[in-house]
N, C-alpha and C positions, 0 to 999 in steps of 0.2 A: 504494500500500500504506500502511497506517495505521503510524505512528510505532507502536514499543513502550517509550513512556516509562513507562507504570505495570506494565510486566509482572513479575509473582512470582516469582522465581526460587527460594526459600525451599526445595521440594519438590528441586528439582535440585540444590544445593547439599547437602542433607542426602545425597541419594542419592549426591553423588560422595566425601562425606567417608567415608558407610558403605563403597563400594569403594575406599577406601585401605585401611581397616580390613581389609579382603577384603584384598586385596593385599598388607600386611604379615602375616596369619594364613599366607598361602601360602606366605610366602619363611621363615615360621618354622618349614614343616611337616614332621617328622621321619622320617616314611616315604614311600615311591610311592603306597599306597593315599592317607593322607591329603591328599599334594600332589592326588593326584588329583580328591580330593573337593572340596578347597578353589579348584582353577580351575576346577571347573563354578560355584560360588560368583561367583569373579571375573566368568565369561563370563555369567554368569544377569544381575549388577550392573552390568556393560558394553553389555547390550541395553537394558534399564530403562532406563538412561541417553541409551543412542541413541533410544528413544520417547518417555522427556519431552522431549527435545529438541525433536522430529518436532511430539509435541504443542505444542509452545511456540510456533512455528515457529522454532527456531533452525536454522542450518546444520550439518551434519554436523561433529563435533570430526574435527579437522585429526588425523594419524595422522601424526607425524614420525620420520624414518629413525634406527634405531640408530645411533652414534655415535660412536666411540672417544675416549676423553679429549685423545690426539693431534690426533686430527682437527676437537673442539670450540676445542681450543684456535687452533689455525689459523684456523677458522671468525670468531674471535672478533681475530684478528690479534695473540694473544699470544707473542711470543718462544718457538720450541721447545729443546727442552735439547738 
């Protein structure tokens, strides 16, 4: 397989800053309709994502388990309170 040393990443990088932007509009959204509307936004930004990727050939983004701050913390071998 061919190195990807001059690969562009430019287009994916814009597209993942726009779905933060999606992402913070969502957790600001003040009703059910609007949340509503705003995570088909998200999940619209989250495919786009997954097919530049595809297109890139990059590997599928890693999808890591929720977490509780407890259990990050442990994780990370910090002192629990």
């Amino acid at each position: 397989m061919k190195a990807m040393t001059n690969l562009d990443l430019s287009h994916l990088h814009a597209l993942m800053d726009g779905l933060s932007r999606k992402r913070q509009s969502l957790s600001n959204a003040k009703t059910p309709r609007e949340r509503e509307i705003r995570q088909v936004h998200v999940n619209q930004a989250e495919r786009e994502i997954a097919g530049e990727r595809k297109f890139l050939g990059l590997p599928p983004e890693e999808v890591l388990p929720e977490m509780s701050i407890d259990d990050l913390a442990t994780a990370l071998g910090l002192p629990s309170d």
